[in-house]
PyMOL Python script that loads the backbone (N, CA, C, O; Angstrom):
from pymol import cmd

cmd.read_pdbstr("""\
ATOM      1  N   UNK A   1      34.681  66.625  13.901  1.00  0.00           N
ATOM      2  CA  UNK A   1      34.983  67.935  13.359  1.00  0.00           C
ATOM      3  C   UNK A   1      34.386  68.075  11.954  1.00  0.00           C
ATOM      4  O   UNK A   1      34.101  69.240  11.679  1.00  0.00           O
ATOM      5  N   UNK A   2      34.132  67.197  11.022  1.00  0.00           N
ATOM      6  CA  UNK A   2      33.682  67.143   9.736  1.00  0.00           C
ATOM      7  C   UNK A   2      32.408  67.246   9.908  1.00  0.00           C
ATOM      8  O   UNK A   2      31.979  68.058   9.089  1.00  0.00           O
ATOM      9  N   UNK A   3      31.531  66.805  10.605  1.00  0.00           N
ATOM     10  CA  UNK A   3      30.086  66.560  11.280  1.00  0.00           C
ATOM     11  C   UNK A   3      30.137  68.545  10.964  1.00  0.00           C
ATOM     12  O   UNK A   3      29.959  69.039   9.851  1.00  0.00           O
ATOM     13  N   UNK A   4      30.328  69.094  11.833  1.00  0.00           N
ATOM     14  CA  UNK A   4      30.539  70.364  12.450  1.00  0.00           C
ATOM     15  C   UNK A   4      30.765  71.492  11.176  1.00  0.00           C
ATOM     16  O   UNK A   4      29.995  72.351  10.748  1.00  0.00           O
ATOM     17  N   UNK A   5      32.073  71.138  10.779  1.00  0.00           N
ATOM     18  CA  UNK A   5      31.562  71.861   9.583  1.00  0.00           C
ATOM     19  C   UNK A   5      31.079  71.416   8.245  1.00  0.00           C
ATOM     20  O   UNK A   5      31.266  72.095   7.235  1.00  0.00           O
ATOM     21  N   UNK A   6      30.625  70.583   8.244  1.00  0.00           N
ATOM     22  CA  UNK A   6      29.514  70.344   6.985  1.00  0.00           C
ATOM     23  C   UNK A   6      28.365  71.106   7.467  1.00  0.00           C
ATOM     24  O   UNK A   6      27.912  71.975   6.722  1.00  0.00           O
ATOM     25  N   UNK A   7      27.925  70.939   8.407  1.00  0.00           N
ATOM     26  CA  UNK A   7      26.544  71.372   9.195  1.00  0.00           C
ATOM     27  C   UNK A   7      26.457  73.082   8.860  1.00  0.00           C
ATOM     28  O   UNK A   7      25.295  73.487   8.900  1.00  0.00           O
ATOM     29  N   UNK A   8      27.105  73.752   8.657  1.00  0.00           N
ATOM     30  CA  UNK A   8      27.672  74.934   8.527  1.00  0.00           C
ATOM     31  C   UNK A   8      26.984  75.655   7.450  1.00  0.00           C
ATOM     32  O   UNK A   8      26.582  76.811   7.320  1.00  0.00           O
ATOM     33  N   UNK A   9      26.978  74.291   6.504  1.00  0.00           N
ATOM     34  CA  UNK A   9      26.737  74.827   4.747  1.00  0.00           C
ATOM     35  C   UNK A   9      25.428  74.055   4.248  1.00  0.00           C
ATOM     36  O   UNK A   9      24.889  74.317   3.173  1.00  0.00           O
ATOM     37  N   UNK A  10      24.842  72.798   5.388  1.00  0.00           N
ATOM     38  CA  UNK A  10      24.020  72.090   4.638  1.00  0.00           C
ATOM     39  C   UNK A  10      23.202  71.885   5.710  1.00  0.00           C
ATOM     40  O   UNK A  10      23.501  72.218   6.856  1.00  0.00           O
ATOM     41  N   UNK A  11      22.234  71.378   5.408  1.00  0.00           N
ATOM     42  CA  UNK A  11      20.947  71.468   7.032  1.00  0.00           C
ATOM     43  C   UNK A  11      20.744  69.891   6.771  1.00  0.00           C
ATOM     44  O   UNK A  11      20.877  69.300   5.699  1.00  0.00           O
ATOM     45  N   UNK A  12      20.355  69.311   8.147  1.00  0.00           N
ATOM     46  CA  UNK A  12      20.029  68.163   8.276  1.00  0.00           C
ATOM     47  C   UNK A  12      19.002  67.879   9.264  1.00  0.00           C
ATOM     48  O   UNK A  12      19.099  68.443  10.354  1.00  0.00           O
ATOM     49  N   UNK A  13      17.880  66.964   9.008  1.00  0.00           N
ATOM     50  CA  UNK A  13      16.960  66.508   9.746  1.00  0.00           C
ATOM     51  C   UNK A  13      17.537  66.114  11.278  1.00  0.00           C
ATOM     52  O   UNK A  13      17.427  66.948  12.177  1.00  0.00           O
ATOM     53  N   UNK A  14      17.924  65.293  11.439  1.00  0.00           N
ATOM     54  CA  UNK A  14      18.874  64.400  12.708  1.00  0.00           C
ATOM     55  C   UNK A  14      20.432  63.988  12.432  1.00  0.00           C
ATOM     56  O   UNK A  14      20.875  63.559  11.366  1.00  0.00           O
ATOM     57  N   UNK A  15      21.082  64.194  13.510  1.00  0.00           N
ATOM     58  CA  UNK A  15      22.322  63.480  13.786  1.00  0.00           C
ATOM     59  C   UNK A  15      22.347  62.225  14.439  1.00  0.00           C
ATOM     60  O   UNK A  15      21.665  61.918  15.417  1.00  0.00           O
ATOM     61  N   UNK A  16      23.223  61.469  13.810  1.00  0.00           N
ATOM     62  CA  UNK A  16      23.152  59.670  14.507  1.00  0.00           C
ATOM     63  C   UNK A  16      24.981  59.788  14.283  1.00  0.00           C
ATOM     64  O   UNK A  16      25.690  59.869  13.280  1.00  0.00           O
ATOM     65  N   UNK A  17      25.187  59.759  15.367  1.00  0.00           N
ATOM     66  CA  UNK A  17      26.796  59.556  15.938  1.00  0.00           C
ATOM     67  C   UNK A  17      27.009  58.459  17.082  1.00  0.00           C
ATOM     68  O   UNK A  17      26.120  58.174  17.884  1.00  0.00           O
ATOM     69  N   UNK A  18      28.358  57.838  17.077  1.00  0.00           N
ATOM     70  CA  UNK A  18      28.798  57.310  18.193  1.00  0.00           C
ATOM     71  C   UNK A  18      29.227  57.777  18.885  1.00  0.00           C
ATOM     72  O   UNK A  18      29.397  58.994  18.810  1.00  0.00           O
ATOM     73  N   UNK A  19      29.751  56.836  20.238  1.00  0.00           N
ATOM     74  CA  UNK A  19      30.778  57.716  21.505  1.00  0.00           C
ATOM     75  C   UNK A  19      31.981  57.781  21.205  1.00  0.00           C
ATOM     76  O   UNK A  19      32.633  58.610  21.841  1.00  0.00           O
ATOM     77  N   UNK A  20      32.610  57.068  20.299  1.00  0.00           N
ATOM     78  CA  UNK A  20      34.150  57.283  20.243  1.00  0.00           C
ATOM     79  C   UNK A  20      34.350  57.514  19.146  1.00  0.00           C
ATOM     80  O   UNK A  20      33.894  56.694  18.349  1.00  0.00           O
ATOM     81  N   UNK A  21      35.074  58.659  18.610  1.00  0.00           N
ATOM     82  CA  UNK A  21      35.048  58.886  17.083  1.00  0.00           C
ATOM     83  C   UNK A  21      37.004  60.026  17.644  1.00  0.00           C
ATOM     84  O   UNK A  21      37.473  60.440  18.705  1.00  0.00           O
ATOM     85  N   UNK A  22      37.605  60.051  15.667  1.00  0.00           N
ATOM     86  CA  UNK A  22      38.746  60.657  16.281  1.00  0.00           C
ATOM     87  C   UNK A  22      39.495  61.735  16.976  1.00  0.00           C
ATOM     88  O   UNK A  22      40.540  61.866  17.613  1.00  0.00           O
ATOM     89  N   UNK A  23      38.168  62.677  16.435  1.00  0.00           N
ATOM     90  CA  UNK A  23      38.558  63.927  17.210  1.00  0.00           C
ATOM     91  C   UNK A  23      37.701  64.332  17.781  1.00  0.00           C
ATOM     92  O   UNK A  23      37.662  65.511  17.429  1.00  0.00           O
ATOM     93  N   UNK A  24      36.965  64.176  18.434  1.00  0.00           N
ATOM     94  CA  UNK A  24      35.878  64.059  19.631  1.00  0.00           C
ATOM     95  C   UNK A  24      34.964  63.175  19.723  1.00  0.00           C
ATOM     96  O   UNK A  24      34.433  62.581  18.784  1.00  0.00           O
ATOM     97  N   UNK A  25      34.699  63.028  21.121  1.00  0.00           N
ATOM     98  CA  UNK A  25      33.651  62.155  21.204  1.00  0.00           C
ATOM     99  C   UNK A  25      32.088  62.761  20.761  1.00  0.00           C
ATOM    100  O   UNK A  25      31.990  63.858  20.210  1.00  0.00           O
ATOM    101  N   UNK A  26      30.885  61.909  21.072  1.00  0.00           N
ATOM    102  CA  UNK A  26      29.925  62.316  20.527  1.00  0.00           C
ATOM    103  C   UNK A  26      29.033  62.764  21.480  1.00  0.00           C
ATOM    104  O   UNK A  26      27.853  62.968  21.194  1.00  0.00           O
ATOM    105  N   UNK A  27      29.708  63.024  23.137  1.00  0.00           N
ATOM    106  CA  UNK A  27      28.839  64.063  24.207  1.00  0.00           C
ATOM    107  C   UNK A  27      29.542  65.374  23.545  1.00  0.00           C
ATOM    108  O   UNK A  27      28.764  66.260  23.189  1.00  0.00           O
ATOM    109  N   UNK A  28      30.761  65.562  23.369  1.00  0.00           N
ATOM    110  CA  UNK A  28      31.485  66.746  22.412  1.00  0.00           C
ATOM    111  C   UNK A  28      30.606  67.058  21.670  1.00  0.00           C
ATOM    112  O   UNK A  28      29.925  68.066  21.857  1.00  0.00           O
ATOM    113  N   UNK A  29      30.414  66.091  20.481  1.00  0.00           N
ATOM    114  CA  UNK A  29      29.783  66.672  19.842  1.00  0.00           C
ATOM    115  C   UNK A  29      28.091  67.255  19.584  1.00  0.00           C
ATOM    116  O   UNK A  29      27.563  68.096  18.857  1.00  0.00           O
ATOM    117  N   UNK A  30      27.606  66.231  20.680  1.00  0.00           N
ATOM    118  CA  UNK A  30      26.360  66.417  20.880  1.00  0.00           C
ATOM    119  C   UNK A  30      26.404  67.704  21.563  1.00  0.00           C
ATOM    120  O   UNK A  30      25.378  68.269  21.185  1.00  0.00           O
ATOM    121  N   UNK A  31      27.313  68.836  22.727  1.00  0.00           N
ATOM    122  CA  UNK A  31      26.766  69.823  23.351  1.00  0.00           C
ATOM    123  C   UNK A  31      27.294  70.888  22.398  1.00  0.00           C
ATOM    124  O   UNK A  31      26.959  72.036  22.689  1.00  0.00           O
ATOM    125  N   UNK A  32      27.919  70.758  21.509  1.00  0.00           N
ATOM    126  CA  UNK A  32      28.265  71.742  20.334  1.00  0.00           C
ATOM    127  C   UNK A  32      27.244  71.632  19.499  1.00  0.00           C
ATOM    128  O   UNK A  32      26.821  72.767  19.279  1.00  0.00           O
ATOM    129  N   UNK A  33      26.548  70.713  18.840  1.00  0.00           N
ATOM    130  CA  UNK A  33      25.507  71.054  18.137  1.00  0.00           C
ATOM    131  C   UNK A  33      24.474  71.413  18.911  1.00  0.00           C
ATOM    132  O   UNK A  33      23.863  72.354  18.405  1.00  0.00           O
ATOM    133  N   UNK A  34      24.091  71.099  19.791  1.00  0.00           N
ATOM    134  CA  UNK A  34      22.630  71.920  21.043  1.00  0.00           C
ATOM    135  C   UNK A  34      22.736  73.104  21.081  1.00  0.00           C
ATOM    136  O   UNK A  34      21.737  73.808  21.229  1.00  0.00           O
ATOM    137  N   UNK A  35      24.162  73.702  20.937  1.00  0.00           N
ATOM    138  CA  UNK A  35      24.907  74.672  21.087  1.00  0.00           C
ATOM    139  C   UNK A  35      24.193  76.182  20.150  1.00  0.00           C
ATOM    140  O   UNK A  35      23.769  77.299  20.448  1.00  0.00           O
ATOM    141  N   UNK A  36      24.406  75.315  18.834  1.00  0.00           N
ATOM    142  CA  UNK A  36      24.399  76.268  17.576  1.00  0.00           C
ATOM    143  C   UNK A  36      23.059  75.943  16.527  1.00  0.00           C
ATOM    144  O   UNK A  36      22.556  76.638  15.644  1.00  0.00           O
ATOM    145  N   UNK A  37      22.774  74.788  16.953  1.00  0.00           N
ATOM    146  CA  UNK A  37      21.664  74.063  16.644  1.00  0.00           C
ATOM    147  C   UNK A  37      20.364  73.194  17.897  1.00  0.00           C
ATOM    148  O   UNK A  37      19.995  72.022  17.965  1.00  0.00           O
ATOM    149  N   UNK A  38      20.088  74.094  18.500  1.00  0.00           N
ATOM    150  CA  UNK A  38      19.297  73.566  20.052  1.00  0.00           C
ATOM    151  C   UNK A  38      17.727  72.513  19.420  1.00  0.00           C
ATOM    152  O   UNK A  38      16.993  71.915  20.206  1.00  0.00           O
ATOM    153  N   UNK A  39      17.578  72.517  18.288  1.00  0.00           N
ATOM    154  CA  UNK A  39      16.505  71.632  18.168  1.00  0.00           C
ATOM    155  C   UNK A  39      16.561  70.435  17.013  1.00  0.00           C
ATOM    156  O   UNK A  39      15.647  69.725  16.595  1.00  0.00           O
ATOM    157  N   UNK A  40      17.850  70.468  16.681  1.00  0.00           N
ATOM    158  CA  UNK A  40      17.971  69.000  15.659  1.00  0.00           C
ATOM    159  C   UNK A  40      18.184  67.795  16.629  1.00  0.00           C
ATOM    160  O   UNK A  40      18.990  68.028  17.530  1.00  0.00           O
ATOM    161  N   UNK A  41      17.795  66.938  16.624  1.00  0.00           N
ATOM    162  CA  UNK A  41      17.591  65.958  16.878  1.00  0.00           C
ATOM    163  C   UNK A  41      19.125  65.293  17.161  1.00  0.00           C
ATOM    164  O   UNK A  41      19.889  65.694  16.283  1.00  0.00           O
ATOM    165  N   UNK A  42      19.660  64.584  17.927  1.00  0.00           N
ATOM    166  CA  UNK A  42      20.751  63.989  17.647  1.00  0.00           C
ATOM    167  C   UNK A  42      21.205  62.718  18.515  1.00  0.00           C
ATOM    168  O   UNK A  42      21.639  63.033  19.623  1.00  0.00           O
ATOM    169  N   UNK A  43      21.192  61.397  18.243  1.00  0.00           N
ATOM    170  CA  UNK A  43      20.734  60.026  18.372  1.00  0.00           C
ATOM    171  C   UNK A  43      22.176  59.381  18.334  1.00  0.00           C
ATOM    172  O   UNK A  43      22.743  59.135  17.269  1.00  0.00           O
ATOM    173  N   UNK A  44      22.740  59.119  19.598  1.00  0.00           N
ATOM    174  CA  UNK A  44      24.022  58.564  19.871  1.00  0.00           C
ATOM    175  C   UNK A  44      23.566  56.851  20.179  1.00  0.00           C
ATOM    176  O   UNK A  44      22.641  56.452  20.886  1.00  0.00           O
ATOM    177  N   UNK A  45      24.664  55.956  19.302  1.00  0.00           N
ATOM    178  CA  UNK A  45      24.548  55.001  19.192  1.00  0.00           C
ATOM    179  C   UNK A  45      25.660  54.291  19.840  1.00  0.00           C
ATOM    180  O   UNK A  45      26.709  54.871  19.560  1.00  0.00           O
ATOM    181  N   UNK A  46      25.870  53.186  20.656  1.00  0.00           N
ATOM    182  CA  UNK A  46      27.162  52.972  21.228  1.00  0.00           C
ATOM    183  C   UNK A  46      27.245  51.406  21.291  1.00  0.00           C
ATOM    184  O   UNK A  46      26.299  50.693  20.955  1.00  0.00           O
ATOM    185  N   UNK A  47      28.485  50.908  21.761  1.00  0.00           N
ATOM    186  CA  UNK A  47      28.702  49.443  22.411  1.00  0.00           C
ATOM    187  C   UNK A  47      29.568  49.383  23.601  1.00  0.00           C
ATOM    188  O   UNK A  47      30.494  48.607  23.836  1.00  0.00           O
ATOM    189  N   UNK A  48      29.010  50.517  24.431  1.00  0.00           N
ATOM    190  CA  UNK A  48      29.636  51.005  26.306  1.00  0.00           C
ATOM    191  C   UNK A  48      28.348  50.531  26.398  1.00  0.00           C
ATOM    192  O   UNK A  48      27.437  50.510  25.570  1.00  0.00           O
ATOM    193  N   UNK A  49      28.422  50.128  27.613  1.00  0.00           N
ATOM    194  CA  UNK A  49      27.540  49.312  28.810  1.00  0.00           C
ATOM    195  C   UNK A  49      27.408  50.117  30.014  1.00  0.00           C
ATOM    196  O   UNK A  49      26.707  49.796  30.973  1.00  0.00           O
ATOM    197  N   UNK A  50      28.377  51.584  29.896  1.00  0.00           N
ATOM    198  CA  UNK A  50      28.699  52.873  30.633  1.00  0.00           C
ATOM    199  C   UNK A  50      27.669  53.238  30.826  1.00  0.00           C
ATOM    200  O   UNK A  50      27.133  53.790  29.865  1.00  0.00           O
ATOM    201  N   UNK A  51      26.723  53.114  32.347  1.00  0.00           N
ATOM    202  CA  UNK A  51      25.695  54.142  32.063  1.00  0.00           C
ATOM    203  C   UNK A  51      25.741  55.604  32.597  1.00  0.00           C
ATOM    204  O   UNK A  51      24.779  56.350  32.773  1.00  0.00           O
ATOM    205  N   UNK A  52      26.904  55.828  32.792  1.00  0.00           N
ATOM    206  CA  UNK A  52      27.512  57.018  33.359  1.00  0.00           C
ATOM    207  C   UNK A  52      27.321  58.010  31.816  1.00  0.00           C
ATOM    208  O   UNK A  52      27.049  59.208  31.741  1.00  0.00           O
ATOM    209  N   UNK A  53      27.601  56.901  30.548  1.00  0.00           N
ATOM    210  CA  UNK A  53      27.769  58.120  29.345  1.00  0.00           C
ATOM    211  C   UNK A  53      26.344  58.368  29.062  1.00  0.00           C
ATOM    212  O   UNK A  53      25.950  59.504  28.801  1.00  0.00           O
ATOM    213  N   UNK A  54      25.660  57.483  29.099  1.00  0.00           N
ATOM    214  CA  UNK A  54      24.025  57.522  28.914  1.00  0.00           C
ATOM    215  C   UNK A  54      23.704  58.816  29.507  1.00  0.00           C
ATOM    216  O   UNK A  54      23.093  59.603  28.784  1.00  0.00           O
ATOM    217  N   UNK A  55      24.079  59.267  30.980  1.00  0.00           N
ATOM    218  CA  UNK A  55      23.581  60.046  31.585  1.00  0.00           C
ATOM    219  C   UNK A  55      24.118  61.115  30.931  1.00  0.00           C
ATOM    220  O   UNK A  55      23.207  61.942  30.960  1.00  0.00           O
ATOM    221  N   UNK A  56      25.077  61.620  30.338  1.00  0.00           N
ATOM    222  CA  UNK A  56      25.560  62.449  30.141  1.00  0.00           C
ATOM    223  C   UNK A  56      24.983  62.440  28.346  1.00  0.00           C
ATOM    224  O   UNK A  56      25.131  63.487  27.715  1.00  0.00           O
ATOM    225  N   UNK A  57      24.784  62.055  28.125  1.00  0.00           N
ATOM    226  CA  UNK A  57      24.039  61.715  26.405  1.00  0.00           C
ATOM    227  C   UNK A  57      22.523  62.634  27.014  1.00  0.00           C
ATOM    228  O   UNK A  57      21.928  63.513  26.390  1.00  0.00           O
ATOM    229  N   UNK A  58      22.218  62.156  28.239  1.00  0.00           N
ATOM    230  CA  UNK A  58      20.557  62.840  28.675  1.00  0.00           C
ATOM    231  C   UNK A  58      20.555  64.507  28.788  1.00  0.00           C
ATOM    232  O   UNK A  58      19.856  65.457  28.435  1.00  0.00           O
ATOM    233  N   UNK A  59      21.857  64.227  29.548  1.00  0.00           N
ATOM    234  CA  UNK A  59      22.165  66.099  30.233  1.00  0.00           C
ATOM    235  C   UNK A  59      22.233  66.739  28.739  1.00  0.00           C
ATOM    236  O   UNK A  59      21.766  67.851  28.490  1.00  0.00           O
ATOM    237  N   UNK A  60      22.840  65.950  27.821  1.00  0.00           N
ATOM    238  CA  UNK A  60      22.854  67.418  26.363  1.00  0.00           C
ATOM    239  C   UNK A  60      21.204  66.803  25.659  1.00  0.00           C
ATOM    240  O   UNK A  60      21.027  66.324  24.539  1.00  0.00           O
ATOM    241  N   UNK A  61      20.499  66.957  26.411  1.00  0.00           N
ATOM    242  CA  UNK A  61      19.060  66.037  25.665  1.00  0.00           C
ATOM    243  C   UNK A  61      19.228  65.522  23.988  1.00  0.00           C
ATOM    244  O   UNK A  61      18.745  66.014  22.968  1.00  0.00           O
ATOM    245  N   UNK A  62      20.063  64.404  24.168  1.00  0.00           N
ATOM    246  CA  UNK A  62      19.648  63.409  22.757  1.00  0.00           C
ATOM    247  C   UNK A  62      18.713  63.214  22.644  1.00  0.00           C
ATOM    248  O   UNK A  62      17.976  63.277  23.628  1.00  0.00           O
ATOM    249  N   UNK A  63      18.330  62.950  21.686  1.00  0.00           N
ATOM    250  CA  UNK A  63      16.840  62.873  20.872  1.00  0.00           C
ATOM    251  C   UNK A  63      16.310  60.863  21.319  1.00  0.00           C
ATOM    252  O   UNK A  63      15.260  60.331  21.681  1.00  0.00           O
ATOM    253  N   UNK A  64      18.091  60.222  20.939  1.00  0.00           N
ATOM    254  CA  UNK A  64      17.811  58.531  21.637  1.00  0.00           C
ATOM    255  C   UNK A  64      19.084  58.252  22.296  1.00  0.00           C
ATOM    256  O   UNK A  64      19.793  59.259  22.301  1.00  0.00           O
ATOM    257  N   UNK A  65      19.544  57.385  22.774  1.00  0.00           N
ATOM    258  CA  UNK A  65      20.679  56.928  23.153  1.00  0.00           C
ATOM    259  C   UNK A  65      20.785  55.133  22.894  1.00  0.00           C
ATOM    260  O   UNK A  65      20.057  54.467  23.631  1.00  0.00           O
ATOM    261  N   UNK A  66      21.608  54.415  21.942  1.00  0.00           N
ATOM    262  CA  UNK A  66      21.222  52.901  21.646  1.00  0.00           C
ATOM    263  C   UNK A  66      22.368  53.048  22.312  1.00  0.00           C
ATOM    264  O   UNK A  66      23.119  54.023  22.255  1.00  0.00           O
ATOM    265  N   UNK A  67      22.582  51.470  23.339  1.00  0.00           N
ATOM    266  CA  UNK A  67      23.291  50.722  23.666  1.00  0.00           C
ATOM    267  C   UNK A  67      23.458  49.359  22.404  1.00  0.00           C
ATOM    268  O   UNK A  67      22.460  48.885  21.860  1.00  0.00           O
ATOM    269  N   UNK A  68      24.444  49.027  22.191  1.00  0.00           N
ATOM    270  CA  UNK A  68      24.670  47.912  21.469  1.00  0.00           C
ATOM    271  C   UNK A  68      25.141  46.380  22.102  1.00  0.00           C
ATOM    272  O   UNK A  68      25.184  45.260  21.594  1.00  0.00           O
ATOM    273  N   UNK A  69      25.418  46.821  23.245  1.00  0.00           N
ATOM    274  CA  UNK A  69      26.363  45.706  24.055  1.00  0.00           C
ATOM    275  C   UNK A  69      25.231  44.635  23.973  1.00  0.00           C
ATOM    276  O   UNK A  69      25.402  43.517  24.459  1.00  0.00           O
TER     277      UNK A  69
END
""", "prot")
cmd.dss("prot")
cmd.show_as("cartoon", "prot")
cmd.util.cbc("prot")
cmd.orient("prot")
C-alpha cells in the first residue's frame, strides 16, 4: 500500500517487490500498477519454488521474475 501511494506523487524507473509483503502480495501489486502505470517495469523477487506464482507474475507481464530458492 505505501509502494502505491508514494507512486502517486513521485515517478520511478522500475519496481522490485516480493511475493509476500503485509498488505498485499506483489501479483496485487504488480496488476495495480499495470493498472495505472502499464509501462514501468516491475521485477518480483521471491524464495517460492511455486511455479504456479511465476505464471501469474507472467499474466501481469513483469518486466523479471527471480526465484531465490
Amino acid at each position: 500500500m505505501e509502494a502505491l501511494e508514494w507512486l502517486k506523487t513521485n515517478a520511478a524507473d522500475a519496481v522490485i517487490t516480493d511475493i509476500r509483503m503485509k498488505d498485499m502480495n506483489g501479483i496485487e501489486l504488480t496488476k495495480r500498477l499495470k493498472l495505472q502505470m502499464p509501462n514501468l517495469p516491475v521485477i518480483i523477487v521471491s524464495g517460492h519454488s511455486d511455479f504456479a506464482i511465476a505464471l501469474e507474475a507472467i499474466r501481469y507481464e513483469v518486466t523479471s521474475y527471480r526465484n531465490r530458492c
